[in-house]
PDB file as gemmi writes it, atoms N, CA and C in Angstrom:
CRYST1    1.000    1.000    1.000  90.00  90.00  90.00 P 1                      
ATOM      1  N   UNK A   1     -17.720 -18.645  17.517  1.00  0.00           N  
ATOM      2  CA  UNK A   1     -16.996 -18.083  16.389  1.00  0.00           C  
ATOM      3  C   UNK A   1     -17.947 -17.191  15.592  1.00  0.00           C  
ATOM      4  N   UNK A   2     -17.809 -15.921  15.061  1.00  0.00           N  
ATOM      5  CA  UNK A   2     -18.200 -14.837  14.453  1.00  0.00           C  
ATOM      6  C   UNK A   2     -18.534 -15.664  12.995  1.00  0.00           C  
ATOM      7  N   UNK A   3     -19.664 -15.518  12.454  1.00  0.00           N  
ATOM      8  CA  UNK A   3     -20.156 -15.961  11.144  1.00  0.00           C  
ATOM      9  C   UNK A   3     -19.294 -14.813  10.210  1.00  0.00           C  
ATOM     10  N   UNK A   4     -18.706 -15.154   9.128  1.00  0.00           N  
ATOM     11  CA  UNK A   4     -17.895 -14.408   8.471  1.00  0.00           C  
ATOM     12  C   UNK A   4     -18.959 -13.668   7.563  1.00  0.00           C  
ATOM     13  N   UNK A   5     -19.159 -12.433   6.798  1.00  0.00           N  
ATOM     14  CA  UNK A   5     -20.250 -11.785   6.320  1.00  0.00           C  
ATOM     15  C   UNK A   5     -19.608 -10.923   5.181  1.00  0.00           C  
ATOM     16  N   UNK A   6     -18.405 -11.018   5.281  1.00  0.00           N  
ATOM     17  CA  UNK A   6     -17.516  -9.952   4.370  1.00  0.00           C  
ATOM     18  C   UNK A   6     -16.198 -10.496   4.035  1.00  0.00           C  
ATOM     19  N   UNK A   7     -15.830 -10.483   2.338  1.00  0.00           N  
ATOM     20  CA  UNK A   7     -14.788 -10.847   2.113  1.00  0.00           C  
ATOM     21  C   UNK A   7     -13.410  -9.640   1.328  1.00  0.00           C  
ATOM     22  N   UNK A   8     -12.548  -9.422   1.933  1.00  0.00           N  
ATOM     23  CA  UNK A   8     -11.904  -8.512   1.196  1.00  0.00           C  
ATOM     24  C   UNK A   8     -11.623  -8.729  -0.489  1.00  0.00           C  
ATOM     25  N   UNK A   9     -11.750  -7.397  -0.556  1.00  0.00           N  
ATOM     26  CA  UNK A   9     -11.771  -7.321  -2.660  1.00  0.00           C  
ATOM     27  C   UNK A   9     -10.733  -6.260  -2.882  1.00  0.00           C  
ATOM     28  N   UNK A  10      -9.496  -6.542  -3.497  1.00  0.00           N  
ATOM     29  CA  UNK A  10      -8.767  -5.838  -4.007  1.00  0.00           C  
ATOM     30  C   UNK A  10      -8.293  -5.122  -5.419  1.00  0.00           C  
ATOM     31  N   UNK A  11      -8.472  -3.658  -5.151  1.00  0.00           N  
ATOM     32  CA  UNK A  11      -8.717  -2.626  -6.075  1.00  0.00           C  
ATOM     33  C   UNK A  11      -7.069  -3.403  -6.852  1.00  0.00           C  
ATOM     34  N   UNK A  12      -6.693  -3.546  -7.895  1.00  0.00           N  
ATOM     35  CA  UNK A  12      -5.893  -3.848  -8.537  1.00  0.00           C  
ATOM     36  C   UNK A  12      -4.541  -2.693  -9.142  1.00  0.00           C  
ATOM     37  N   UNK A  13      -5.773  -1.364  -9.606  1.00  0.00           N  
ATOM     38  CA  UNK A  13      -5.381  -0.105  -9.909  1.00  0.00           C  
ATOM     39  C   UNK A  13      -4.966   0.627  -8.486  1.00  0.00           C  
ATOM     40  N   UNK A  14      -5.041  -0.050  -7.287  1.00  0.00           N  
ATOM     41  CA  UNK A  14      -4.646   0.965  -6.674  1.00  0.00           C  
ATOM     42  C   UNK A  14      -3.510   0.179  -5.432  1.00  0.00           C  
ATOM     43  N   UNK A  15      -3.476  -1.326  -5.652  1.00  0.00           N  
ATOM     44  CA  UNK A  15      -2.334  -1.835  -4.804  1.00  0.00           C  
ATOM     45  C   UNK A  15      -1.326  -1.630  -5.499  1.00  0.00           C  
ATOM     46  N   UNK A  16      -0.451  -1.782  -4.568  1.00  0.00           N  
ATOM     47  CA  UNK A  16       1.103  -1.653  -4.923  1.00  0.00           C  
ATOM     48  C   UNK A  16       2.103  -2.169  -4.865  1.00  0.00           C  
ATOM     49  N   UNK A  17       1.676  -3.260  -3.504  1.00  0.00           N  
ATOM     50  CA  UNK A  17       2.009  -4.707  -3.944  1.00  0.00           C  
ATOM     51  C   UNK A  17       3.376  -4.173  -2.501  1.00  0.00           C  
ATOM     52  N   UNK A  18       3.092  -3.532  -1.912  1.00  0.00           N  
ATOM     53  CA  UNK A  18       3.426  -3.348  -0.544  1.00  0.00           C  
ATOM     54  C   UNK A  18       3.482  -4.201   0.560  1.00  0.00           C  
ATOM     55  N   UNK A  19       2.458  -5.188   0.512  1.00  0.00           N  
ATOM     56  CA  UNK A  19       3.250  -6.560   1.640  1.00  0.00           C  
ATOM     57  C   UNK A  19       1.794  -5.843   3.109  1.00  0.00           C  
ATOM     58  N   UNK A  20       2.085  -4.809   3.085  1.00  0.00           N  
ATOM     59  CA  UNK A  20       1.046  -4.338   4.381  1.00  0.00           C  
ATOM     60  C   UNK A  20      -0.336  -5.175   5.170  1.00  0.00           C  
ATOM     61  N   UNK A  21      -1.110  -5.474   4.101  1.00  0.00           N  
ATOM     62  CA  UNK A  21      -2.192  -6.211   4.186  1.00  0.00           C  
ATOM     63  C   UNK A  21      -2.025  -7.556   4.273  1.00  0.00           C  
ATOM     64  N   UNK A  22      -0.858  -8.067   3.610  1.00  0.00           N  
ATOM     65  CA  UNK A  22      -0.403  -9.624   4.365  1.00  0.00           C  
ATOM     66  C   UNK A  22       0.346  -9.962   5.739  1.00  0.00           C  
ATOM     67  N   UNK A  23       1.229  -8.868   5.884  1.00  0.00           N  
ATOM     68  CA  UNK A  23       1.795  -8.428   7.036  1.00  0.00           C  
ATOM     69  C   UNK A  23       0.338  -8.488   8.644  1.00  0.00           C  
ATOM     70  N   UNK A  24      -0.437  -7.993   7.838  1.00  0.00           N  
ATOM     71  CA  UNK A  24      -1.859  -7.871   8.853  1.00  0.00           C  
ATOM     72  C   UNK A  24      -2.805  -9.143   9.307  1.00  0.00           C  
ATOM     73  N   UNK A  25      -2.875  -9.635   8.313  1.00  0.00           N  
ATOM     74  CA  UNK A  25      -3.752 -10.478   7.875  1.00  0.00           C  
ATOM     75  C   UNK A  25      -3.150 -12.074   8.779  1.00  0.00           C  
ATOM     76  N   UNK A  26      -3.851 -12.230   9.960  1.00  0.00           N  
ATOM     77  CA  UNK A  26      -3.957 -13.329  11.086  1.00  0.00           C  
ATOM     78  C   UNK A  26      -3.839 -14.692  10.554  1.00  0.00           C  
ATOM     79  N   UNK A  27      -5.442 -15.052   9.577  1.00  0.00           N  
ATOM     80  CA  UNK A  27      -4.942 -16.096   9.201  1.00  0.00           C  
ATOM     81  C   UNK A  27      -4.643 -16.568   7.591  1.00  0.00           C  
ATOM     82  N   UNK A  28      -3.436 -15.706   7.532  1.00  0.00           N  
ATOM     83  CA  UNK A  28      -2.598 -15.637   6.664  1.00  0.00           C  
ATOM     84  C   UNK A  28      -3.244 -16.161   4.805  1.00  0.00           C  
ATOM     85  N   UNK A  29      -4.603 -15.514   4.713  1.00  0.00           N  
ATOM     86  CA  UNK A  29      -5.313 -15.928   3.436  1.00  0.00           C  
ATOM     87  C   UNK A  29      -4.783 -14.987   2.396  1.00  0.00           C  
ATOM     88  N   UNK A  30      -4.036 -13.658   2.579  1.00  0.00           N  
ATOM     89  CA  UNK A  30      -3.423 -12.826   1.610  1.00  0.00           C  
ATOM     90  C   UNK A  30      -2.001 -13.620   1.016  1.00  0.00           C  
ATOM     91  N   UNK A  31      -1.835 -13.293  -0.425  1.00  0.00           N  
ATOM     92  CA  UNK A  31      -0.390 -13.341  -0.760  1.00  0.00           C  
ATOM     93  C   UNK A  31      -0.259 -12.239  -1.587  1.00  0.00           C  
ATOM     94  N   UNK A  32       1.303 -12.636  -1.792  1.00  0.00           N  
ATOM     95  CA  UNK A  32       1.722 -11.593  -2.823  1.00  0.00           C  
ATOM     96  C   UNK A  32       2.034 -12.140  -4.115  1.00  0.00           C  
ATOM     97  N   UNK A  33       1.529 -11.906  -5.169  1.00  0.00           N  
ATOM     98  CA  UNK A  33       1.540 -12.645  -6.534  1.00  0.00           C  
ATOM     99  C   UNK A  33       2.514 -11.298  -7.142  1.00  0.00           C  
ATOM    100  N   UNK A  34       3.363 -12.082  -8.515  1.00  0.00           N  
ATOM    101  CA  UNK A  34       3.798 -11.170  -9.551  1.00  0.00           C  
ATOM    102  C   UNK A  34       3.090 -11.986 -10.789  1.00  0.00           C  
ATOM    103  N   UNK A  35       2.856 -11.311 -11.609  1.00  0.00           N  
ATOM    104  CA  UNK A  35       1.879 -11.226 -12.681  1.00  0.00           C  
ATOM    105  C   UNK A  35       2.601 -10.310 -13.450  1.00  0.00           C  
ATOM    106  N   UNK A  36       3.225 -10.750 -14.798  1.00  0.00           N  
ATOM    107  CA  UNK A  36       4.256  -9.744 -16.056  1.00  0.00           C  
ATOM    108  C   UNK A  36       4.753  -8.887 -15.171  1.00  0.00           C  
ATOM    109  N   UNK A  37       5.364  -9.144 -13.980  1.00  0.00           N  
ATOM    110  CA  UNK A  37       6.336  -8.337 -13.696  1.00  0.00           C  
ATOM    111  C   UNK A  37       5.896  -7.302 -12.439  1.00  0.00           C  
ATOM    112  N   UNK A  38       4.715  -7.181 -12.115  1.00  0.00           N  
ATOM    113  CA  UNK A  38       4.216  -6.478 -11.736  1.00  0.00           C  
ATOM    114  C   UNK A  38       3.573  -7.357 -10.145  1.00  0.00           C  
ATOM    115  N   UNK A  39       4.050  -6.880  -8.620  1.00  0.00           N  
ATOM    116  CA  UNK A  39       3.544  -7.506  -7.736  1.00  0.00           C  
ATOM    117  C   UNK A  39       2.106  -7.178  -7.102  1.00  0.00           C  
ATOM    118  N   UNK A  40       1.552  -7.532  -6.863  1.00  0.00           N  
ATOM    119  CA  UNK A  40       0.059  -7.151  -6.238  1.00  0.00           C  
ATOM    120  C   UNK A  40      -0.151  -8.112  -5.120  1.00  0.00           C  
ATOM    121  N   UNK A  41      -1.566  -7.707  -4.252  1.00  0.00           N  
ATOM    122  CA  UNK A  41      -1.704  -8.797  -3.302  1.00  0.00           C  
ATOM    123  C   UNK A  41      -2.968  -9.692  -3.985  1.00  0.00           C  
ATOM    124  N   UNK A  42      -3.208 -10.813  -3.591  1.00  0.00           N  
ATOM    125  CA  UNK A  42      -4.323 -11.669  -3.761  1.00  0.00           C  
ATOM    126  C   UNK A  42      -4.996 -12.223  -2.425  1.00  0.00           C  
ATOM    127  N   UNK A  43      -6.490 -12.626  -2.557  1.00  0.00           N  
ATOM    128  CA  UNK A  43      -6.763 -13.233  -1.724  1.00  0.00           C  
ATOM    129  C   UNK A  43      -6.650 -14.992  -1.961  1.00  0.00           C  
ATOM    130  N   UNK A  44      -6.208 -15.911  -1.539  1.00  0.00           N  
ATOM    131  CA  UNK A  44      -5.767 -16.881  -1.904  1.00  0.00           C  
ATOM    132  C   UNK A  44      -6.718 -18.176  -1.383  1.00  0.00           C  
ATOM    133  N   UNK A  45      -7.111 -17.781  -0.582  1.00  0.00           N  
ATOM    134  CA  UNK A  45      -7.882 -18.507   0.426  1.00  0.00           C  
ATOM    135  C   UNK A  45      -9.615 -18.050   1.323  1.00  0.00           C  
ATOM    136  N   UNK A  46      -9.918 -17.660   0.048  1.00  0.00           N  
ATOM    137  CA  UNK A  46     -11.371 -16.929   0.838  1.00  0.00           C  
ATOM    138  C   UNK A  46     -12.339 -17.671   1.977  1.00  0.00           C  
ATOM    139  N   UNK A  47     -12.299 -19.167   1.524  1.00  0.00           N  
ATOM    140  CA  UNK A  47     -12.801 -20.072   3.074  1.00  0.00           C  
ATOM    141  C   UNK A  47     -11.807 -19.806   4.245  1.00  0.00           C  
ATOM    142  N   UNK A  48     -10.789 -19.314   4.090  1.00  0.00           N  
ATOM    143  CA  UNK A  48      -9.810 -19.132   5.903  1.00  0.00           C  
ATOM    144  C   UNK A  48     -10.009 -17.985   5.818  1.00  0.00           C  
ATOM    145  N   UNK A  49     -10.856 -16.555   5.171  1.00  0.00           N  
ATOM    146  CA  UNK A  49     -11.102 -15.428   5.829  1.00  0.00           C  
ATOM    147  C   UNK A  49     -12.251 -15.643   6.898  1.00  0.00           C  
ATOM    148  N   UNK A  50     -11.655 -14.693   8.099  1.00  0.00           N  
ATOM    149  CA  UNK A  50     -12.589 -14.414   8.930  1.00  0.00           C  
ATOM    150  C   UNK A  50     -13.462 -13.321   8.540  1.00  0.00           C  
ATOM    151  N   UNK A  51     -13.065 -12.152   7.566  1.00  0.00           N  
ATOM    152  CA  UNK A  51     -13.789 -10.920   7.274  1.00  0.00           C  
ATOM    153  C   UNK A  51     -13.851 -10.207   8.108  1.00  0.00           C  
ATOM    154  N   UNK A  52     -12.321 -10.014   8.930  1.00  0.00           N  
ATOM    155  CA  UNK A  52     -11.972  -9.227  10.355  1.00  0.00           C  
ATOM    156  C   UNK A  52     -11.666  -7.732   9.643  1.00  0.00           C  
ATOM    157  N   UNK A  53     -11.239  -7.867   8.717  1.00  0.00           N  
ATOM    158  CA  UNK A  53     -10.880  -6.231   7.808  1.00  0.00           C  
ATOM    159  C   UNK A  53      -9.582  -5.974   8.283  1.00  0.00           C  
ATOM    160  N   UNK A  54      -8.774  -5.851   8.760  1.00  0.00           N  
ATOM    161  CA  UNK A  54      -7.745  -5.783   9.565  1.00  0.00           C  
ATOM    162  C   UNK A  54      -6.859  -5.398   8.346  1.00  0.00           C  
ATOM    163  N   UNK A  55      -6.840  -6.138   7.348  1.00  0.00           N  
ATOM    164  CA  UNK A  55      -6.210  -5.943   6.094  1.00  0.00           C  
ATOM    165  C   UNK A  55      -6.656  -4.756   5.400  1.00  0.00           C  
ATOM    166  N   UNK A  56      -8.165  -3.957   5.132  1.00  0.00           N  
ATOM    167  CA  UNK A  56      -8.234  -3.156   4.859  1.00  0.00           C  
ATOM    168  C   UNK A  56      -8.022  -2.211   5.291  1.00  0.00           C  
ATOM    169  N   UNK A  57      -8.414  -2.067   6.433  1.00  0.00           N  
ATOM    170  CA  UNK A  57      -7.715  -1.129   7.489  1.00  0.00           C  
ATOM    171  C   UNK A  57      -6.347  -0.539   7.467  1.00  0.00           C  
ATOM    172  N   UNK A  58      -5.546  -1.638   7.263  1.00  0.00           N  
ATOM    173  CA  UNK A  58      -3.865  -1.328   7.192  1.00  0.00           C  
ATOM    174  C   UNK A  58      -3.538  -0.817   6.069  1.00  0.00           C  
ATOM    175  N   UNK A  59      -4.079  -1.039   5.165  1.00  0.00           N  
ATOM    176  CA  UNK A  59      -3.604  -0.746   3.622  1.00  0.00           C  
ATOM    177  C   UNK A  59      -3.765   1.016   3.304  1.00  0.00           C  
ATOM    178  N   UNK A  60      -2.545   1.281   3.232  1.00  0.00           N  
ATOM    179  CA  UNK A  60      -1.895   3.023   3.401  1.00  0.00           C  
ATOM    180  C   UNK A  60      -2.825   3.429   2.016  1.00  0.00           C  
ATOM    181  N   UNK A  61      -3.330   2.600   0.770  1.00  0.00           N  
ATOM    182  CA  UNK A  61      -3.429   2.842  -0.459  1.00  0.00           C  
ATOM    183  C   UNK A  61      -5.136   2.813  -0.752  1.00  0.00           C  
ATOM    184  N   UNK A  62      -5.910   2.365   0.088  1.00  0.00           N  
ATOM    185  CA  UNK A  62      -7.309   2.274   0.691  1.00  0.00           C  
ATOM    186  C   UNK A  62      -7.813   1.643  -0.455  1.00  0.00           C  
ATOM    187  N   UNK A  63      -6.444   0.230  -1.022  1.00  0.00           N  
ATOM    188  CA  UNK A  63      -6.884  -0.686  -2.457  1.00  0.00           C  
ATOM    189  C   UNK A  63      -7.819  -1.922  -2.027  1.00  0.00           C  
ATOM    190  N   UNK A  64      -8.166  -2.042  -0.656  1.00  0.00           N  
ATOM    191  CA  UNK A  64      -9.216  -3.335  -0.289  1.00  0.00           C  
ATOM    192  C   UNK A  64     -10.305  -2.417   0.429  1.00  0.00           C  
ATOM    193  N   UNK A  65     -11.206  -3.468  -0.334  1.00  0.00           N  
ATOM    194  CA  UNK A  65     -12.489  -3.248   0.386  1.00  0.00           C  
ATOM    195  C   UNK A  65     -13.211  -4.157   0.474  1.00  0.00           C  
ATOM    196  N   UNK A  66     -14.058  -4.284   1.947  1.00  0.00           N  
ATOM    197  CA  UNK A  66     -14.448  -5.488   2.425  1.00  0.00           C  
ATOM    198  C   UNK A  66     -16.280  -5.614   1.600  1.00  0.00           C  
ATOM    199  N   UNK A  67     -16.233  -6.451   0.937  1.00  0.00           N  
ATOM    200  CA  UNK A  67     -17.435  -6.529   0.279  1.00  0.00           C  
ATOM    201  C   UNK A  67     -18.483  -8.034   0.865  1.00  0.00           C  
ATOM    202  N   UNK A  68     -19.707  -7.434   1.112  1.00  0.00           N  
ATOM    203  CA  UNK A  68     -20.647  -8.765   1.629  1.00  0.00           C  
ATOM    204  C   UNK A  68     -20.777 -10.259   0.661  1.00  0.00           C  
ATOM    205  N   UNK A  69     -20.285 -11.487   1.379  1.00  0.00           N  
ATOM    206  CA  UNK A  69     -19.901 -12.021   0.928  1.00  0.00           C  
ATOM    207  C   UNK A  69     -20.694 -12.823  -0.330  1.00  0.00           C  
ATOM    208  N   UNK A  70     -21.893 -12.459  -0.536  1.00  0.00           N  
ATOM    209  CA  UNK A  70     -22.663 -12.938  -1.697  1.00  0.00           C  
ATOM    210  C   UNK A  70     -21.974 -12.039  -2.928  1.00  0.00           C  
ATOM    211  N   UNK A  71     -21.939 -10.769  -2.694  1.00  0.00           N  
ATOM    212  CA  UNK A  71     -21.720  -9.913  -3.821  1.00  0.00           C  
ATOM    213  C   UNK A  71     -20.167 -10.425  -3.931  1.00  0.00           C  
ATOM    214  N   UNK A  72     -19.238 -10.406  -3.173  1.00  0.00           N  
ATOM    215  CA  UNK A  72     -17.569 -10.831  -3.443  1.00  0.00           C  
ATOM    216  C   UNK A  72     -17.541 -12.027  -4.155  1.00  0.00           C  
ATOM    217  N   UNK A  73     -18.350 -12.591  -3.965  1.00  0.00           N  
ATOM    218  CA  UNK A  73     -18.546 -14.053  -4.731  1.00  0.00           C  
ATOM    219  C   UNK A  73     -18.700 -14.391  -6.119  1.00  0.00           C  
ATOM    220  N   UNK A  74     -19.485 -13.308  -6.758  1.00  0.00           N  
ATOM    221  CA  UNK A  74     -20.260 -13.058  -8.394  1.00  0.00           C  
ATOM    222  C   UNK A  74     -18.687 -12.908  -8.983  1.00  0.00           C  
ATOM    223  N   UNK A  75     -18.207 -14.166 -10.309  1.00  0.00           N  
ATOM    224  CA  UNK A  75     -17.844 -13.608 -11.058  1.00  0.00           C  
ATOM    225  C   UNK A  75     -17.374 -12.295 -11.522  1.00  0.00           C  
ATOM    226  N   UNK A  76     -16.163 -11.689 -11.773  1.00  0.00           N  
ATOM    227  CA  UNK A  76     -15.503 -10.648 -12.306  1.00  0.00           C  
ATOM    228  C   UNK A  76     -15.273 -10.707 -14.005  1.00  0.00           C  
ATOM    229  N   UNK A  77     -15.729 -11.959 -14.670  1.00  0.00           N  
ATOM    230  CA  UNK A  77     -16.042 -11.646 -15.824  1.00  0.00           C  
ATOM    231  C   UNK A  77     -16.989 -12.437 -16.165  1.00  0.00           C  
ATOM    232  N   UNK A  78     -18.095 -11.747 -17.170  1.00  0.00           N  
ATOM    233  CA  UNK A  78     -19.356 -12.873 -17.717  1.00  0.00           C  
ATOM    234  C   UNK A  78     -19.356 -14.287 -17.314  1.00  0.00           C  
ATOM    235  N   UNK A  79     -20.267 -14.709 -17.387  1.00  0.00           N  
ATOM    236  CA  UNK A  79     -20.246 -16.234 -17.543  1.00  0.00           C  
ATOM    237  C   UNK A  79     -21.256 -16.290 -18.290  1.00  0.00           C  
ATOM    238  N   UNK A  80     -20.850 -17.126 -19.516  1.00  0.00           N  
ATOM    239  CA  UNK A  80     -21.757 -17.321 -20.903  1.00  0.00           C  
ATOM    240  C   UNK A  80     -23.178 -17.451 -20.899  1.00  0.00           C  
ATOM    241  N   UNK A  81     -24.155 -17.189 -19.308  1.00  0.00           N  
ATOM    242  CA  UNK A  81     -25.640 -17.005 -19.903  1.00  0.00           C  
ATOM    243  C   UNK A  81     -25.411 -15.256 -19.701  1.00  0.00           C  
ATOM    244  N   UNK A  82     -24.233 -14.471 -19.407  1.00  0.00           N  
ATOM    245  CA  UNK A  82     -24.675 -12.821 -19.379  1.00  0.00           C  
ATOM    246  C   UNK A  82     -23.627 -12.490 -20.461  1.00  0.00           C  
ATOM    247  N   UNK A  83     -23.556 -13.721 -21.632  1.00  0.00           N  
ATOM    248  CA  UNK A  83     -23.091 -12.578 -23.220  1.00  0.00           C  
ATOM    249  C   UNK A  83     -23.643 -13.436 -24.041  1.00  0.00           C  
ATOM    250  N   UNK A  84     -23.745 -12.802 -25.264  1.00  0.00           N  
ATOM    251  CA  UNK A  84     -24.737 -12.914 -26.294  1.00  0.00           C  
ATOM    252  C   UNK A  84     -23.757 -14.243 -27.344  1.00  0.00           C  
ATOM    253  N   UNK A  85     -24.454 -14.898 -27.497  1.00  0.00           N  
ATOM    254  CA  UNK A  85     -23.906 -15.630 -28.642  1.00  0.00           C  
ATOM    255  C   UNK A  85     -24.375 -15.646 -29.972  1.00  0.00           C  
ATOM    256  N   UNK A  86     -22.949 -15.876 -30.480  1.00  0.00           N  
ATOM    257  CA  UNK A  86     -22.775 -15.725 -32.399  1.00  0.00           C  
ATOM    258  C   UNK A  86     -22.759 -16.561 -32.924  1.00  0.00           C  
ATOM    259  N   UNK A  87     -24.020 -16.783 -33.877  1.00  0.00           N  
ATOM    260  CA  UNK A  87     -24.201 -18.067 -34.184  1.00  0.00           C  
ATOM    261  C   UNK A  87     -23.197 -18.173 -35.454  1.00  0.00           C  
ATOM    262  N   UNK A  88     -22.533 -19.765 -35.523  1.00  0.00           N  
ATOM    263  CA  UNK A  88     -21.760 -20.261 -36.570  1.00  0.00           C  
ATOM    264  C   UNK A  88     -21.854 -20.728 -37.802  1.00  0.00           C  
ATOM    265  N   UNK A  89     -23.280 -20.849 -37.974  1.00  0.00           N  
ATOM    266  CA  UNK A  89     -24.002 -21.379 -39.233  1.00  0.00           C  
ATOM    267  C   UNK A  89     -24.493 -20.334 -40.027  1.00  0.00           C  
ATOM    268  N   UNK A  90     -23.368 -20.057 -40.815  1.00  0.00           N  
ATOM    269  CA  UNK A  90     -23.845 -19.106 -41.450  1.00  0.00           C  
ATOM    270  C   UNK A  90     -24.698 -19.268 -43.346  1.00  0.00           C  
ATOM    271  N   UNK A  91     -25.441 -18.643 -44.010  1.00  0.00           N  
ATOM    272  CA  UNK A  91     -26.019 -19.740 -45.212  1.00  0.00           C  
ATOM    273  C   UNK A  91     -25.406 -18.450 -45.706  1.00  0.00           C  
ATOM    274  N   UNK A  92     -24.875 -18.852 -47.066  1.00  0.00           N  
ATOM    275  CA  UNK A  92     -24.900 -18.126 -48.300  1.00  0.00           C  
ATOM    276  C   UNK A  92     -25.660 -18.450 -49.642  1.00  0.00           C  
TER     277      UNK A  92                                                      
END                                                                             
């Protein structure tokens, strides 16, 4: 079995929530989420990617991209040692 090395990352601004990349996708780790109304795909299951790309490939909208799987991994927002804290004690 192929060591997996790459996990797909989906551009948000540029899916469309088209079905294509789940349609592709073997062992079936894509879905389709709605979020306020609005459908997009997700990856749901990043331990059952193989990192075959197959999904990026298909996608007419070129909104996935297969990223090495240390970097796909990092947080998409801070985690409280990379923002500054405000202290609460304030003296007057």
């Amino acid at each position: 079995m192929k060591k997996q090395t790459a996990l797909p990352v989906i551009d948000l601004a540029r899916c469309t929530g088209c079905g294509w990349c789940v349609a592709a996708c073997a062992p079936h780790v894509l879905s389709l989420e709605t979020v306020s109304g609005v459908k997009r795909s997700s990856l749901h299951d990043a331990a059952g990617c193989t990192g075959c790309a197959l999904c990026a490939v298909r996608c007419p909208f070129d909104a996935i991209a297969m990223v090495k799987k240390a970097a796909a991994a990092k947080p998409q927002t801070p985690s409280i040692s990379q923002t500054s804290l405000v202290s609460t004690n304030a003296t007057d």
